[in-house]
C-alpha positions as CSV (number, residue, x, y, z in Angstrom):
1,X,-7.3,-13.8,-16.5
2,X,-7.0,-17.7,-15.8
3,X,-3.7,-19.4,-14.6
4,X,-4.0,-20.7,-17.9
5,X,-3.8,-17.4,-19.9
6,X,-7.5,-17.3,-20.5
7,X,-10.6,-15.2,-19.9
8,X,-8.8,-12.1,-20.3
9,X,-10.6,-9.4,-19.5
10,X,-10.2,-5.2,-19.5
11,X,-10.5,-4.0,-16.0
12,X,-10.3,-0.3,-16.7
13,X,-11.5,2.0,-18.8
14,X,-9.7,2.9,-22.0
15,X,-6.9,1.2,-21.2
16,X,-5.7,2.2,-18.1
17,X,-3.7,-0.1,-16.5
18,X,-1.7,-0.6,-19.5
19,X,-0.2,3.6,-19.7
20,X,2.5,4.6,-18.1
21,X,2.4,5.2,-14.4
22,X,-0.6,2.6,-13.5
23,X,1.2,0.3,-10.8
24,X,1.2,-1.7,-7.6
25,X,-1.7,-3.7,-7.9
26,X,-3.1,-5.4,-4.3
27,X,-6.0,-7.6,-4.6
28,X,-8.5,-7.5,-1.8
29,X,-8.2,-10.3,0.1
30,X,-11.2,-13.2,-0.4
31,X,-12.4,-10.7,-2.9
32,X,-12.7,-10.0,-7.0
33,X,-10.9,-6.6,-6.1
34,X,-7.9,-4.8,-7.4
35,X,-6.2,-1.6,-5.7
36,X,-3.9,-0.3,-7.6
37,X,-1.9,3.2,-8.0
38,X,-2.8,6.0,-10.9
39,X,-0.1,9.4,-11.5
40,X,-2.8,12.1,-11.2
41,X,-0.6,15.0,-12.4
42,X,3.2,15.4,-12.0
43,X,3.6,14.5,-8.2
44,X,0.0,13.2,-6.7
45,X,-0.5,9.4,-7.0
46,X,-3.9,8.4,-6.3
47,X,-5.4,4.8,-5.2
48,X,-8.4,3.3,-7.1
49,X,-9.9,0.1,-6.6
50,X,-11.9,-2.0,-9.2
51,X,-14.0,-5.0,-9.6
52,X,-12.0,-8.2,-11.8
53,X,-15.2,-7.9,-13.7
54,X,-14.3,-4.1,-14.7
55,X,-17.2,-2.8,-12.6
56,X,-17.0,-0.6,-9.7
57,X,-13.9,1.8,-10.9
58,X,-14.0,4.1,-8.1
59,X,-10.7,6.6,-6.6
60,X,-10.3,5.4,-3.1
61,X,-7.5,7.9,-1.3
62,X,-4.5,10.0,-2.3
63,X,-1.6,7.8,-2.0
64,X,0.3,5.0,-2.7
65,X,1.8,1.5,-1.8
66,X,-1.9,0.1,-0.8
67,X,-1.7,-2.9,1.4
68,X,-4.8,-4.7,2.5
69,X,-5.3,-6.3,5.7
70,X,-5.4,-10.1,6.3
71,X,-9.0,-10.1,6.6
72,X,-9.6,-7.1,4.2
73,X,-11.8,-5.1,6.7
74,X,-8.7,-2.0,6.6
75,X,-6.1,-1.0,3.8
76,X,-2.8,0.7,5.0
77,X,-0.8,3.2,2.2
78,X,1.3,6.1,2.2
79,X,0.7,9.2,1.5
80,X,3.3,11.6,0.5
81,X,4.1,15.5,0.9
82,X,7.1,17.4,0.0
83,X,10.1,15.3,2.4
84,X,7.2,13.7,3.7
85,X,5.8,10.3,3.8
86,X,3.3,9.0,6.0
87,X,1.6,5.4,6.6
88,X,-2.5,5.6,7.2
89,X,-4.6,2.9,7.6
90,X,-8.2,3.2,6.5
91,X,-11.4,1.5,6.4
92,X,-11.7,-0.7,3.2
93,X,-14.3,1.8,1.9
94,X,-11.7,4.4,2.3
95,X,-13.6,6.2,5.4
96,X,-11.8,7.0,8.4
97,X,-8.1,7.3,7.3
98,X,-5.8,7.7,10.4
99,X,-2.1,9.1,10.4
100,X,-0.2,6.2,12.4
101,X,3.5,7.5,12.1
102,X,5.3,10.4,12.8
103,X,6.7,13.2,10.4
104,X,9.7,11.8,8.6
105,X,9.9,9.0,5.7
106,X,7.9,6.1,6.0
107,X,7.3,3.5,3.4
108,X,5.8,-0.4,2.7
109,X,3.2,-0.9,4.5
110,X,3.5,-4.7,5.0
111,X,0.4,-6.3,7.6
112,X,1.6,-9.5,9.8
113,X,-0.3,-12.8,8.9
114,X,-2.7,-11.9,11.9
115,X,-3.2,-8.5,11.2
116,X,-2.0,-7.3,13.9
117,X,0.6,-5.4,13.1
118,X,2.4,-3.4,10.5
119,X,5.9,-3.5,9.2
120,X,7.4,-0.6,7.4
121,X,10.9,1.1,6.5
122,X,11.6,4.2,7.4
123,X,14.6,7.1,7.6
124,X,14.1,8.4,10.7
125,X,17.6,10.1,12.1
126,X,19.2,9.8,8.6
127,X,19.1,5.7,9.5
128,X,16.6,3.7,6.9
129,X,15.5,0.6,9.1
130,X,13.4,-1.7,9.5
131,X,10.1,-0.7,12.0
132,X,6.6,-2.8,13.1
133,X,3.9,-1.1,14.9
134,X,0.7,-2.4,16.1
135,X,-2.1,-1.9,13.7
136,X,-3.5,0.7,15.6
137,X,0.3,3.2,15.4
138,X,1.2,1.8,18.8
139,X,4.5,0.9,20.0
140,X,6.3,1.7,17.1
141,X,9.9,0.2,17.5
142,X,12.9,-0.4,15.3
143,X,13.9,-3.7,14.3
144,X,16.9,-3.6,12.1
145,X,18.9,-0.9,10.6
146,X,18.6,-1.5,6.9
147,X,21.5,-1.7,4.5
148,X,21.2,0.5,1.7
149,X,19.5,3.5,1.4
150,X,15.9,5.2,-0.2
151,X,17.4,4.7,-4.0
152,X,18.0,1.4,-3.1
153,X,14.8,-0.3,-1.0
154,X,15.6,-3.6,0.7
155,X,12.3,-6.2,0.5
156,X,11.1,-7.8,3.8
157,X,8.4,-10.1,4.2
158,X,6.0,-11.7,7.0
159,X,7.6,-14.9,8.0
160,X,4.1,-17.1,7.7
161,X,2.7,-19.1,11.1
Protein backbone atom coordinates (compact mmCIF):
# COMPACT_ATOMS: atom_id res chain seq x y z
CA UNK A 1 0.00 0.00 0.00
CA UNK A 2 1.00 3.78 -0.52
CA UNK A 3 2.32 6.00 2.37
CA UNK A 4 -0.82 7.50 1.71
CA UNK A 5 -3.11 4.48 2.50
CA UNK A 6 -3.64 3.74 -1.10
CA UNK A 7 -3.22 0.99 -3.66
CA UNK A 8 -3.95 -1.67 -1.29
CA UNK A 9 -3.33 -4.70 -2.50
CA UNK A 10 -3.80 -8.67 -1.17
CA UNK A 11 -0.45 -10.29 -1.12
CA UNK A 12 -1.39 -13.73 -0.19
CA UNK A 13 -3.73 -16.10 -0.97
CA UNK A 14 -7.03 -16.25 0.86
CA UNK A 15 -6.10 -14.09 3.27
CA UNK A 16 -3.20 -15.08 4.74
CA UNK A 17 -1.33 -12.56 6.28
CA UNK A 18 -4.35 -11.45 8.05
CA UNK A 19 -4.97 -15.17 10.38
CA UNK A 20 -3.52 -15.69 13.29
CA UNK A 21 0.11 -16.61 13.45
CA UNK A 22 1.30 -14.82 10.05
CA UNK A 23 4.18 -12.43 11.44
CA UNK A 24 7.54 -10.82 11.16
CA UNK A 25 7.43 -9.46 7.86
CA UNK A 26 11.25 -8.42 6.30
CA UNK A 27 11.17 -6.78 2.98
CA UNK A 28 14.06 -7.71 0.61
CA UNK A 29 16.14 -5.06 0.43
CA UNK A 30 16.00 -2.83 -3.15
CA UNK A 31 13.35 -5.31 -3.91
CA UNK A 32 9.11 -5.69 -4.22
CA UNK A 33 9.69 -8.67 -1.64
CA UNK A 34 8.23 -9.67 1.62
CA UNK A 35 9.54 -12.62 3.97
CA UNK A 36 7.50 -13.23 6.40
CA UNK A 37 6.73 -16.20 9.08
CA UNK A 38 3.60 -18.82 8.70
CA UNK A 39 2.67 -21.54 11.96
CA UNK A 40 2.77 -24.70 9.93
CA UNK A 41 1.27 -27.01 12.60
CA UNK A 42 1.52 -26.60 16.45
CA UNK A 43 5.37 -25.99 16.80
CA UNK A 44 7.08 -25.59 13.03
CA UNK A 45 7.11 -22.04 11.78
CA UNK A 46 7.99 -21.75 8.31
CA UNK A 47 9.45 -18.76 6.14
CA UNK A 48 7.75 -17.72 2.75
CA UNK A 49 8.52 -14.92 0.70
CA UNK A 50 6.21 -13.12 -1.83
CA UNK A 51 6.12 -10.55 -4.52
CA UNK A 52 4.21 -6.89 -3.30
CA UNK A 53 2.35 -7.67 -6.45
CA UNK A 54 0.95 -11.06 -4.86
CA UNK A 55 3.01 -13.15 -7.28
CA UNK A 56 5.66 -15.54 -6.56
CA UNK A 57 4.21 -17.12 -3.06
CA UNK A 58 6.74 -19.58 -2.52
CA UNK A 59 7.93 -21.44 1.25
CA UNK A 60 11.57 -20.49 1.52
CA UNK A 61 13.05 -22.49 4.87
CA UNK A 62 11.79 -23.81 8.19
CA UNK A 63 12.25 -21.08 10.59
CA UNK A 64 11.80 -17.92 11.75
CA UNK A 65 12.95 -14.30 12.53
CA UNK A 66 14.20 -13.78 8.74
CA UNK A 67 16.61 -11.05 8.42
CA UNK A 68 18.02 -10.02 4.99
CA UNK A 69 21.36 -8.85 4.28
CA UNK A 70 22.32 -5.21 3.47
CA UNK A 71 22.68 -5.98 -0.12
CA UNK A 72 20.02 -8.79 -0.10
CA UNK A 73 22.28 -11.45 -1.75
CA UNK A 74 21.86 -13.82 1.87
CA UNK A 75 18.93 -14.05 4.54
CA UNK A 76 19.90 -15.09 8.20
CA UNK A 77 16.88 -16.89 10.55
CA UNK A 78 16.60 -19.21 13.18
CA UNK A 79 15.54 -22.26 13.24
CA UNK A 80 14.34 -23.97 16.26
CA UNK A 81 14.29 -27.70 17.79
CA UNK A 82 13.16 -28.77 21.17
CA UNK A 83 15.74 -26.38 23.70
CA UNK A 84 17.27 -25.50 20.57
CA UNK A 85 17.69 -22.56 18.49
CA UNK A 86 19.99 -21.94 15.85
CA UNK A 87 21.03 -18.92 13.49
CA UNK A 88 21.67 -19.99 9.61
CA UNK A 89 22.37 -17.84 6.96
CA UNK A 90 21.31 -18.81 3.53
CA UNK A 91 21.43 -17.83 -0.02
CA UNK A 92 18.39 -15.42 -0.89
CA UNK A 93 16.98 -18.27 -2.91
CA UNK A 94 17.03 -20.33 0.19
CA UNK A 95 19.97 -22.70 -1.23
CA UNK A 96 22.88 -23.41 0.83
CA UNK A 97 21.73 -22.84 4.49
CA UNK A 98 24.74 -22.96 6.90
CA UNK A 99 24.48 -23.56 10.77
CA UNK A 100 26.68 -20.48 12.15
CA UNK A 101 26.20 -21.01 16.02
CA UNK A 102 26.65 -23.52 18.36
CA UNK A 103 23.95 -25.71 20.29
CA UNK A 104 22.23 -23.56 22.78
CA UNK A 105 19.63 -20.51 22.29
CA UNK A 106 20.26 -18.12 19.82
CA UNK A 107 17.93 -15.51 18.60
CA UNK A 108 17.58 -12.01 16.22
CA UNK A 109 19.47 -12.25 13.71
CA UNK A 110 20.31 -8.52 13.23
CA UNK A 111 23.07 -7.83 9.99
CA UNK A 112 25.58 -4.63 10.54
CA UNK A 113 24.98 -1.75 7.93
CA UNK A 114 27.93 -3.36 5.93
CA UNK A 115 26.99 -6.73 6.09
CA UNK A 116 29.54 -7.95 7.62
CA UNK A 117 28.52 -9.14 10.53
CA UNK A 118 25.69 -10.45 12.58
CA UNK A 119 24.34 -9.51 15.96
CA UNK A 120 22.26 -11.87 17.93
CA UNK A 121 21.13 -12.68 21.72
CA UNK A 122 21.76 -15.70 23.02
CA UNK A 123 21.55 -17.87 26.64
CA UNK A 124 24.58 -19.48 26.54
CA UNK A 125 25.70 -20.59 30.29
CA UNK A 126 22.29 -19.68 31.68
CA UNK A 127 23.53 -15.70 30.77
CA UNK A 128 21.14 -14.10 27.82
CA UNK A 129 23.64 -11.54 26.16
CA UNK A 130 24.34 -9.70 23.67
CA UNK A 131 26.78 -11.61 20.76
CA UNK A 132 28.10 -10.42 16.91
CA UNK A 133 29.81 -12.78 14.67
CA UNK A 134 31.24 -12.32 11.33
CA UNK A 135 28.80 -13.20 8.63
CA UNK A 136 30.52 -16.17 7.87
CA UNK A 137 29.97 -17.76 12.08
CA UNK A 138 33.46 -16.46 12.84
CA UNK A 139 34.67 -15.02 15.90
CA UNK A 140 31.70 -15.17 17.75
CA UNK A 141 32.17 -13.01 20.93
CA UNK A 142 29.96 -11.60 23.66
CA UNK A 143 29.29 -8.12 23.96
CA UNK A 144 27.07 -7.37 26.76
CA UNK A 145 25.28 -9.47 29.30
CA UNK A 146 21.63 -8.63 28.70
CA UNK A 147 19.17 -7.59 31.36
CA UNK A 148 16.21 -9.49 31.50
CA UNK A 149 15.67 -12.80 30.46
CA UNK A 150 13.94 -15.09 27.21
CA UNK A 151 10.24 -13.93 28.42
CA UNK A 152 11.40 -10.65 28.30
CA UNK A 153 13.74 -9.87 24.91
CA UNK A 154 15.75 -6.68 25.14
CA UNK A 155 15.84 -4.77 21.37
CA UNK A 156 19.32 -3.76 19.99
CA UNK A 157 19.97 -2.17 16.82
CA UNK A 158 22.90 -1.28 14.30
CA UNK A 159 24.14 2.06 15.16
CA UNK A 160 24.12 3.44 11.30
CA UNK A 161 27.75 4.78 9.65
Amino acid sequence: MSADDTDQRRLTRNGVLLRPGIVQPAWLPGSRAIAFVERIGRFEQQISTINTDGTGYRRFATGYAPAWSPDGRKVGFVVARHSDAQIYVANADGTAPLKLTPSSVNLLPTWSPDGTQIAFLANRNGDLALWVMRADGSDQHRLAVAAGDLSQLPVFSWQPK
